[in-house]
C-alpha positions in Angstrom: -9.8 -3.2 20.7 -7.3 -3.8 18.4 -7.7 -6.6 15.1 -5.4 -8.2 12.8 -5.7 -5.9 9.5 -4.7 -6.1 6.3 -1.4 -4.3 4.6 0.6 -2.6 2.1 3.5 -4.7 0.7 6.5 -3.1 -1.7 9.4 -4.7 -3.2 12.5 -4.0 -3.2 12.7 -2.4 0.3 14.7 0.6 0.4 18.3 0.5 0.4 19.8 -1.2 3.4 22.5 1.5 4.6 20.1 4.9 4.1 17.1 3.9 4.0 16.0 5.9 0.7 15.2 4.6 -2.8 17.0 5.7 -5.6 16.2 8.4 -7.8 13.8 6.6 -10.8 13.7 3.5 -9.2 10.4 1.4 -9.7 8.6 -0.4 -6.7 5.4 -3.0 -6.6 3.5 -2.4 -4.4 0.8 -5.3 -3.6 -2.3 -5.5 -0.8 -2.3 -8.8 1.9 -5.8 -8.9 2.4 -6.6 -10.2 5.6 -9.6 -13.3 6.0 -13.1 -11.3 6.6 -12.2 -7.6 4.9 -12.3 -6.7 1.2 -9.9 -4.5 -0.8 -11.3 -1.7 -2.3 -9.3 0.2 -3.9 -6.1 2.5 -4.3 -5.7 6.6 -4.3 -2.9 9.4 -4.3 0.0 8.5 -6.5 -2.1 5.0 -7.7 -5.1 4.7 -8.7 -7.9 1.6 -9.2 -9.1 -1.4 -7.7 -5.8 -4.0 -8.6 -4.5 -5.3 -5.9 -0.9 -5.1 -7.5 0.9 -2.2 -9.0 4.3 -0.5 -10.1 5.3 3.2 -9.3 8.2 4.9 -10.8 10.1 7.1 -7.7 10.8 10.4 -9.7 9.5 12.7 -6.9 7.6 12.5 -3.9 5.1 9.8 -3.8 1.8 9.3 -1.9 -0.4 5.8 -1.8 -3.7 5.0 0.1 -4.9 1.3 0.0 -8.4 1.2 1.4 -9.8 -1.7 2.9 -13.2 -2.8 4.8 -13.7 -4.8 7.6 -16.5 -7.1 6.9 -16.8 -8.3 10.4 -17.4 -5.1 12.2 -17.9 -2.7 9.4 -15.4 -0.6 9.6 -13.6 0.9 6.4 -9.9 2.3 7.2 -6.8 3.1 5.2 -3.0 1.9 5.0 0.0 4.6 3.7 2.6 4.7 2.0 5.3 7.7 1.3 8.2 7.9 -0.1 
């Protein structure tokens, strides 16, 4: 069964012709927490329980936002690499 879950926003999205970010660019990167689940917390290339953040693109960069599902306790994780 599939439910709605909860996500990994970042701004500015990557340039519109290659798809890439430039080379020491900085992105935010913010959670949407959906109703019934709890943030808890980021790892990799961020680290803490924020829910909003910068990261400075000099290199390859991994992010992990955990979440848990409250309503059928379940705990999974959202990606993002660049």
């Amino acid at each position: 069964m599939n439910y709605p879950s909860s996500s990994i926003n970042v701004y500015p999205s990557p340039d519109v012709v290659d798809g890439k970010y430039a080379y020491k660019t900085y992105v935010y990167l913010s959670v949407s927490v959906y109703p019934g689940e709890v943030f808890t917390g980021w790892s990799g290339d961020i680290t803490g329980s924020f829910t909003s953040s910068s990261l400075l693109l000099d290199g390859n960069k991994r992010v992990t936002a955990s979440f848990m599902n409250q309503r059928v306790g379940l705990s999974y994780m959202v990606k993002f690499s660049v």
